[in-house]
C-alpha positions as CSV (number, residue, x, y, z in Angstrom):
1,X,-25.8,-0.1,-5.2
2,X,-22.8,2.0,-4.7
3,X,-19.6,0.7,-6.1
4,X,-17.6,1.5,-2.4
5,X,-20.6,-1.2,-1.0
6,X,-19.8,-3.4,-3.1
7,X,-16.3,-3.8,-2.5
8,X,-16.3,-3.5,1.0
9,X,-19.4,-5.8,1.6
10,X,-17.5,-8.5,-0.5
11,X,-14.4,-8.1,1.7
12,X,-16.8,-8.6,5.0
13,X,-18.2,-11.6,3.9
14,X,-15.1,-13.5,3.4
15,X,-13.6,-12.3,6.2
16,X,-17.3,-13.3,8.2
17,X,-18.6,-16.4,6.4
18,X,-15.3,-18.3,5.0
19,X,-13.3,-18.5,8.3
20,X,-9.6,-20.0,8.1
21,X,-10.8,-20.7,4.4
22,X,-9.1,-17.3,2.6
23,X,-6.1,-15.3,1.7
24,X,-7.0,-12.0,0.9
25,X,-4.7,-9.6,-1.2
26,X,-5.4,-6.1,-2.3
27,X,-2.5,-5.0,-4.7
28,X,-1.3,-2.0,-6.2
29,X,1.5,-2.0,-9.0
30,X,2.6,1.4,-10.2
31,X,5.0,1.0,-13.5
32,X,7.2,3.0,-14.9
33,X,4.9,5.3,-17.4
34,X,3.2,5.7,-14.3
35,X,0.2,3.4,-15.1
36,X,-1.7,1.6,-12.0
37,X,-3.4,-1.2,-11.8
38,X,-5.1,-2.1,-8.6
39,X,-6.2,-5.7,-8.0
40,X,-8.1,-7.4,-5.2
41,X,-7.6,-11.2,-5.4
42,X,-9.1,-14.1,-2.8
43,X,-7.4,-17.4,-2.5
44,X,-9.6,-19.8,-1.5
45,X,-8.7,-23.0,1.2
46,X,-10.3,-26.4,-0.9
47,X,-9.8,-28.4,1.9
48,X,-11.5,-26.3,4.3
49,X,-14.3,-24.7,2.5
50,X,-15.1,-28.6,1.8
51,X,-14.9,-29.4,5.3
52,X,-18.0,-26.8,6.2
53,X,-20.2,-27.9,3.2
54,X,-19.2,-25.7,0.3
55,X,-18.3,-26.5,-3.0
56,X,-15.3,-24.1,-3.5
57,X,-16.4,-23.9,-7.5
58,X,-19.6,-22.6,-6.6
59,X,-18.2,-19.8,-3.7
60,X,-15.9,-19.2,-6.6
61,X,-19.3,-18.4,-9.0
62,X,-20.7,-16.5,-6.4
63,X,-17.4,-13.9,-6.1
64,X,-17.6,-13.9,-9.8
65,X,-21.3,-12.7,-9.8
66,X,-20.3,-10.3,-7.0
67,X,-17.1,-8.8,-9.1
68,X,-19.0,-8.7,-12.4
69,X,-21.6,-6.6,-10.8
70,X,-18.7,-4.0,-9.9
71,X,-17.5,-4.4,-13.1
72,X,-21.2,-3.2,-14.9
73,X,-21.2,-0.5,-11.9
74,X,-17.7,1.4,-13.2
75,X,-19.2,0.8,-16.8
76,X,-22.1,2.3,-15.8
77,X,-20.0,5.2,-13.9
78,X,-18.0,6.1,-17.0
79,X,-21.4,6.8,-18.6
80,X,-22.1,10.0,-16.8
81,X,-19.3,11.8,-18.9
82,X,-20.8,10.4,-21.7
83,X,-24.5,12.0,-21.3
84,X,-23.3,15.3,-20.8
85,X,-22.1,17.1,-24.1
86,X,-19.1,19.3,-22.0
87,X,-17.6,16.2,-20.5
88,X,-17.7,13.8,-23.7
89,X,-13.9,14.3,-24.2
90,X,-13.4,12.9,-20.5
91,X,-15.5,10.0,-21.6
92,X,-13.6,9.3,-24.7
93,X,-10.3,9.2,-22.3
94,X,-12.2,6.5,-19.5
95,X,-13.3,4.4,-21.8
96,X,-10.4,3.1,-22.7
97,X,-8.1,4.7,-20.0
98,X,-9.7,2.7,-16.9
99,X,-10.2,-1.3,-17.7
100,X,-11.8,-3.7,-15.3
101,X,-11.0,-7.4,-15.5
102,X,-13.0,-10.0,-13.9
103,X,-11.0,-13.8,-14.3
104,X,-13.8,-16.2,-14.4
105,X,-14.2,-18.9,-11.8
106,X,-12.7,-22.4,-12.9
107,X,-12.9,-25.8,-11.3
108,X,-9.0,-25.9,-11.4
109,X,-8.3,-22.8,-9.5
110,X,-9.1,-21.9,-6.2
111,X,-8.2,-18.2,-7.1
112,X,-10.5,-14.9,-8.7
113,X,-9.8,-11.3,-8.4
114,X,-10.5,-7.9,-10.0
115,X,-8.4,-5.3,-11.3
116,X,-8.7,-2.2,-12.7
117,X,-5.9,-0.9,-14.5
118,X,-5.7,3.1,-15.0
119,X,-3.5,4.3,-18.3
120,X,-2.1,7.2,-16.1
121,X,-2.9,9.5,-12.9
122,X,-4.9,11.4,-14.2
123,X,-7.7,8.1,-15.2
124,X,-6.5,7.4,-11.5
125,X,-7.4,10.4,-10.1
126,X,-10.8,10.6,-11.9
127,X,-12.0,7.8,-10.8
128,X,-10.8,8.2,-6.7
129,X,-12.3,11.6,-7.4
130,X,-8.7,13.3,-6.4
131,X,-8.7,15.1,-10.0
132,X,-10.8,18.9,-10.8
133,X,-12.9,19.3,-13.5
134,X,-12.8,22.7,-14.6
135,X,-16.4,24.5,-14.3
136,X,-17.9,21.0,-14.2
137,X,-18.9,18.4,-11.2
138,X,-18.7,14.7,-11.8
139,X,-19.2,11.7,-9.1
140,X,-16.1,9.5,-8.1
141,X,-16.4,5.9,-8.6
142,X,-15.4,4.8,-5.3
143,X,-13.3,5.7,-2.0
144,X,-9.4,4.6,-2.6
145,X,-8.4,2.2,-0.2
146,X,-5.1,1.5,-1.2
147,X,-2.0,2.4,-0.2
148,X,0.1,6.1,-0.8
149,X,-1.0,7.1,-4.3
150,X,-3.2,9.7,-2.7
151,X,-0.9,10.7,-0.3
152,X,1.8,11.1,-3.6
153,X,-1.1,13.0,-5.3
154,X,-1.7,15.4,-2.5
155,X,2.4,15.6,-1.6
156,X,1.6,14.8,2.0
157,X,5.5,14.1,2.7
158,X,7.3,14.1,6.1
159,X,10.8,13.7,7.4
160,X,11.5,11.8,10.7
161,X,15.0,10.9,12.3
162,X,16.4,7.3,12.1
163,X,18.6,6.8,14.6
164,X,21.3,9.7,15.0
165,X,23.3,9.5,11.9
166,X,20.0,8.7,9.4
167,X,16.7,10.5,8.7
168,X,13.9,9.4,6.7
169,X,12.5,11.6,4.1
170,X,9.6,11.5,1.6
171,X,8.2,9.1,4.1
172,X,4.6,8.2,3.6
173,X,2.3,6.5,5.9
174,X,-1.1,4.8,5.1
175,X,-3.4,2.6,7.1
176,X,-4.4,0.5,4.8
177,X,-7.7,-1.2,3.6
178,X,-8.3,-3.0,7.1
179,X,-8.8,0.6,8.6
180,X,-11.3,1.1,5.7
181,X,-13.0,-2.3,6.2
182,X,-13.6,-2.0,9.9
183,X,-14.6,2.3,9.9
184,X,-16.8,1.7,6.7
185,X,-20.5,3.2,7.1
186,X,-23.1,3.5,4.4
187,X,-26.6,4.6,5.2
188,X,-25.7,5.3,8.8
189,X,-24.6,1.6,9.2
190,X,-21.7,-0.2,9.9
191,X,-21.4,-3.2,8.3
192,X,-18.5,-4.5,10.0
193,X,-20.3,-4.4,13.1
194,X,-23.8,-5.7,11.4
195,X,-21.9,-9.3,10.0
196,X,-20.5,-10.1,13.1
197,X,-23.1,-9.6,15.0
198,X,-25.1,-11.6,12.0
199,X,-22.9,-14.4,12.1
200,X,-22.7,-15.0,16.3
201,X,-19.3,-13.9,16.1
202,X,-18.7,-17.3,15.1
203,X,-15.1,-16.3,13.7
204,X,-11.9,-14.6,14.3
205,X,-10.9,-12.1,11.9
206,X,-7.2,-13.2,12.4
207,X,-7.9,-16.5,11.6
208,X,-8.4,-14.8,7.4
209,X,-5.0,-13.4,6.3
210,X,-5.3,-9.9,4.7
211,X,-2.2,-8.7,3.0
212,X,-1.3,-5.2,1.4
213,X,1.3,-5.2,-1.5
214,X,2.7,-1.9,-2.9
215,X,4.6,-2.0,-6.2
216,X,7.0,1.0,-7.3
217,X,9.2,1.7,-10.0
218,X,12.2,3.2,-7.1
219,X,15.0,0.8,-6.1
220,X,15.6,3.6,-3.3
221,X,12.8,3.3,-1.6
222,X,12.8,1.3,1.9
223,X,9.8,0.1,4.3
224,X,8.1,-1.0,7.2
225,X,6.6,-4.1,5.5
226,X,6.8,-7.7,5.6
227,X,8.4,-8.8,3.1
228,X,9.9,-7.1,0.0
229,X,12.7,-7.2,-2.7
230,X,13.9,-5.4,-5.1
231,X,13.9,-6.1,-8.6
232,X,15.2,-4.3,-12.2
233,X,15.1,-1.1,-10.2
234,X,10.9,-1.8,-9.3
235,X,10.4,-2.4,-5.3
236,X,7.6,-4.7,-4.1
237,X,6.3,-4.4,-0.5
238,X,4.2,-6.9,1.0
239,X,2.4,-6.1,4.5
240,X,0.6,-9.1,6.7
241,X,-2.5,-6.6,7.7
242,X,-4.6,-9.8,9.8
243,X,-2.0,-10.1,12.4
244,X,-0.9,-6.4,12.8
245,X,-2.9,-4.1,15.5
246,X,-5.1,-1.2,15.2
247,X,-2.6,1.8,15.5
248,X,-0.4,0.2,12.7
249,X,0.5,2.3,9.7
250,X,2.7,0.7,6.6
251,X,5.1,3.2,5.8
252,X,7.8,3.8,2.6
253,X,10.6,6.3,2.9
254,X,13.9,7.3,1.4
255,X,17.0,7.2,3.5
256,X,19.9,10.0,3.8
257,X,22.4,10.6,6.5
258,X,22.2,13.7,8.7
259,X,24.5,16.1,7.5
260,X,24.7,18.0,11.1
261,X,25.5,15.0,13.1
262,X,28.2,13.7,10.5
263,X,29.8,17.1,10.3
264,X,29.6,17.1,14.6
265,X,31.0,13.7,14.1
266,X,33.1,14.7,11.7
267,X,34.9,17.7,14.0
268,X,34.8,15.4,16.7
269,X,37.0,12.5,15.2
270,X,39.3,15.7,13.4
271,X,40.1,16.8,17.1
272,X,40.7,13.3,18.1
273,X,43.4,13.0,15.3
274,X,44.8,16.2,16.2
275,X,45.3,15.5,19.6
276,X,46.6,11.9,19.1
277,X,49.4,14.1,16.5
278,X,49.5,16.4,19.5
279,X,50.5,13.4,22.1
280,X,52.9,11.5,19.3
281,X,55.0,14.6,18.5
282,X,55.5,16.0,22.1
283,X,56.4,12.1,23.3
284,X,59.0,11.8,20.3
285,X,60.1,15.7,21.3
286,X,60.5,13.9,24.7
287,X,62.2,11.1,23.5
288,X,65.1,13.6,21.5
289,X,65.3,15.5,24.5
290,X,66.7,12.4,26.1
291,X,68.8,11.0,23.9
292,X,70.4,14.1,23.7
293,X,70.7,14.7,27.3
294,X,72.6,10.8,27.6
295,X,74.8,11.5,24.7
296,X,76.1,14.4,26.1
């Protein structure tokens, strides 16, 4: 099974099956050496998952199963660079350049994820399939679903106004992995659809929050999300994707003013002064004139 399946199949089946019971988080953090480490967690709701019948140490062994799986499938991905003679310097670099972690389900935690952690962009862009190899062909792991790596990759950067004295600028846009969840096909199905209709629609996908969270080594950077603070110079972003609709993009930018309109402004306010000078010396010429005029 394809490692993309995987992923996204795991996603649908929380967001199908375990109804008001889970907090899903996909998150990205970038450091400052420019290593990434992307990390799908699920919190699970004790209380709730009790409620329906489920044992939440069991659901909890069951995501593990699920994760561990993906985990054997990138293992088993790094192998292809290893079978072919020309590509085993690439697979000397993945083996150790791209780590997957699986935590282990507990009894005192209602919590698991996976991450895989990339040593640099280029690991990153191996395994996304956004880097070449040179008179060689090689299958990407799996479809990125996370947010503005790619787009930083492929230097897909915009400017847009912000109001009339601010513009935006190296202003990315992403949909995030809800867009992914909901459009995702495999063998001329989609599996969004198929669950739902599987499970009677006998859910709300709002009632499961899915959140987004960007992590960047820029205190100048600004966005569209949530929630988000600023920290020893790295910026965290946090986007609420559940509640948001279907058009929504999350977007980071830097800020700068618009040079035309303060230099407009500028002139504008320069002619004000002048004319206000204008006014103040021809009423005090006035005001001489008079005195003069009574003292003679």
């Amino acid at each position: 099974m394809k490692i993309k399946k995987l992923f996204v199949l795991i996603l649908i089946l929380f967001c199908t099956i375990f109804t008001g019971c889970a907090n899903i988080e996909f998150v990205r953090f970038v450091d400052g050496n420019h290593a990434i480490q992307d990390k799908f967690v699920v919190e699970l709701d004790k209380d709730k998952l009790n409620e329906k019948g489920y044992s939440m140490f069991e659901v909890l062994k069951d995501i593990e199963s699920d994760f561990v799986n993906i985990k054997n499938s990138i293992e088993d991905w790094k192998k292809q660079f290893q079978v072919n003679p020309d590509l085993l310097y690439v697979y000397d670099m993945v083996k150790d350049g791209i780590i997957v972690d699986v935590k282990p389900a507990r009894n005192d935690s209602n919590s698991i994820y996976l991450s895989i952690t990339f040593s640099n962009l280029s690991m990153f862009g191996l395994f996304y399939g956004y880097s070449t190899i040179e008179n060689q062909e090689y299958t990407k792991a799996m479809e990125d679903v996370g947010p503005f790596i790619s787009k930083m990759i492929e230097e897909e950067y915009s400017t847009e106004e912000l109001g009339l004295m601010l513009y935006k600028y190296s202003l990315l846009k992403d949909d995030g992995i809800l867009a992914s969840l909901k459009d995702f096909e495999y063998d001329g199905e989609n599996y969004y659809v198929n669950y739902s209709e599987y499970f009677e629609g006998d859910f709300e996908f709002s009632d499961v929050e899915v959140s987004e969270i960007f992590v960047y080594p820029d205190d100048r950077i600004y966005g569209n999300a949530d929630d988000g603070e600023v920290i020893s110079g790295v910026s965290t972003f946090k986007w609420v994707l559940s509640d948001k609709d279907e058009n929504f993009q999350m977007e980071i930018y830097k800020m700068a003013p618009n040079a035309v309109n303060w230099y407009v402004l500028a002139i504008i306010i320069s002619c004000m002064v002048v004319v206000v000078l204008f006014i103040i010396m021809f009423l005090k010429s006035k005001q001489n004139v008079k005195g003069k005029s009574e003292n003679e």
